[in-house]
N, C-alpha and C positions, 0 to 999 in steps of 0.2 A: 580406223576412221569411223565406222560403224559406232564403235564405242563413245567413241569424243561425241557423237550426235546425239547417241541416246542420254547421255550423262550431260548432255546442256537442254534436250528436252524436260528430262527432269526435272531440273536445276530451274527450270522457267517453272515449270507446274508448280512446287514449292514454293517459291517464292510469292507473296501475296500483297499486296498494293496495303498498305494500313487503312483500316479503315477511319471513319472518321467519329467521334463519339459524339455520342445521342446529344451531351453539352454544346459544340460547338455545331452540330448540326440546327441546334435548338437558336442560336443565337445567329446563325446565318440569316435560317427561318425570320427570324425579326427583324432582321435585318434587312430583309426583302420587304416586309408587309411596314417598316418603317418608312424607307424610302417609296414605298409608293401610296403609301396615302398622303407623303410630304408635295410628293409628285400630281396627287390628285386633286390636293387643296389647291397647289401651286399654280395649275396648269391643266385642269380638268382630266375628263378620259380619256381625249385624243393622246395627251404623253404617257398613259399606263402601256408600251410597247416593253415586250421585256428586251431589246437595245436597252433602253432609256433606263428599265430600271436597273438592269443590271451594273449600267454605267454608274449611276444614283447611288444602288447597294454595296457597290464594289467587289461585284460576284460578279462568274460567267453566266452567259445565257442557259449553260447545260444547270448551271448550278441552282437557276431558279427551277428551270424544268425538273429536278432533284426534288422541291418542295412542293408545286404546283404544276400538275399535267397541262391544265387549262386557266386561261383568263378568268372565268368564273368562279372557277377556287380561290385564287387570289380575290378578285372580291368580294366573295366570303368570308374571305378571313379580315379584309378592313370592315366590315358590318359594325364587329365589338369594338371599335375608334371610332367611327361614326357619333353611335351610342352614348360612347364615353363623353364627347363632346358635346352635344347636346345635354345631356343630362348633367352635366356639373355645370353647365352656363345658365339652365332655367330651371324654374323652380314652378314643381308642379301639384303643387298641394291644394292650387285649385284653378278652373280655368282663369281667372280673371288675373291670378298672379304669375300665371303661366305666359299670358299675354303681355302682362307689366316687366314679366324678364324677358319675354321674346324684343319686344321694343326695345329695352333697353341694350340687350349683344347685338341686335342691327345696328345701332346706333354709335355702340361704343368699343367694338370688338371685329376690328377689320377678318383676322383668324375665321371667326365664325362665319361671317359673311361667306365666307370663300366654304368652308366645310360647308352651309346650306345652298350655295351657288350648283357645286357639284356632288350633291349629293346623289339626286338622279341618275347618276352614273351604280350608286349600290342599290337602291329601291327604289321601285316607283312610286307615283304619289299615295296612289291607294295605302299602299304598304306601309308608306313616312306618315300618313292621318291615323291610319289605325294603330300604331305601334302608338304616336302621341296619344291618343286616345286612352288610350291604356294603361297611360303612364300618369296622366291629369287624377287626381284626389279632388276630394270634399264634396259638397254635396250637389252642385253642377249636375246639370240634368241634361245638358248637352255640351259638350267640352269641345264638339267640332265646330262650332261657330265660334270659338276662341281663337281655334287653329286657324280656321278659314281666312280670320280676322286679322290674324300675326302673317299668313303668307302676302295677304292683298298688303299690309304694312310694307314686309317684305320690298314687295314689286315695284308698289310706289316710291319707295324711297330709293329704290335703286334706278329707277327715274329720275327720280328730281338731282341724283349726286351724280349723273351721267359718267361712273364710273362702272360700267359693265362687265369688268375682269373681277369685280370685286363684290359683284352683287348677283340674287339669285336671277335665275334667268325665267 
């Protein structure tokens, strides 16, 4: 009897759960920070719960906690989407053309609207001015009175379309 016990103690230590490879670990990962910036566009911060995203991802809750200890990790990790978005909608080669694509994705690009509706939720303003800042070319001596220019656009026009789910706040 003794035997039988030690020989299934064993037999458990041996045996080892597979692990999962770095591959699909890496595409879960993605999987996780795709569904919740779909979730953040969609639906602001309130739905970044990992419920929501994991239901979204189609992971478990442990599974996100696998990739992200904390909320703040995750967004950090949508920052580089944020970015991306921005930066391939306007064109920053100078403030004034910068302004002339800001206008034009408020206007023409419901998508964007929503990614600069909640963007607030990864940076704050400070943070969204000076990264733009940064990013503005040519020879523009002040590139924050473009931005200042393109948010008040922003505002107002999310005013006049009295669509509020769809405009910056």
């Amino acid at each position: 009897m003794l035997s039988c016990r030690i020989a299934r103690l064993t037999l458990k230590r041996t045996i080892k759960m597979p692990r999962v490879s770095q591959e699909v670990a890496a595409q879960t990962r993605q999987k996780i920070i795709d569904a919740s910036f779909s979730l953040l566009v969609e639906y602001g911060n309130d739905a970044l719960t990992f419920t929501k995203i994991a239901q979204a991802a189609k992971v478990s809750r442990s599974g996100i906690n696998a990739h992200f200890k904390k909320k703040s990790e995750l967004l950090d990790a949508l920052k580089p989407m944020l970015k991306k978005v921005i930066t391939d909608k306007l064109d920053f080669t100078s403030g004034k053309k910068f302004f002339e694509s800001w206008k034009d994705a408020i206007d023409n690009d419901s998508y964007f609207r929503n990614v600069i509706a909640h963007a607030n939720a990864l940076c704050n303003e400070q943070e969204g001015v000076a990264g733009l800042i940064e990013l503005i070319g040519g020879d523009d001596e002040n590139p924050e009175d473009h931005i200042l220019m393109a948010i008040g656009y922003a505002v107002i026009h999310c005013a006049k379309s009295g669509n509020k789910s769809t405009c910056c706040k």
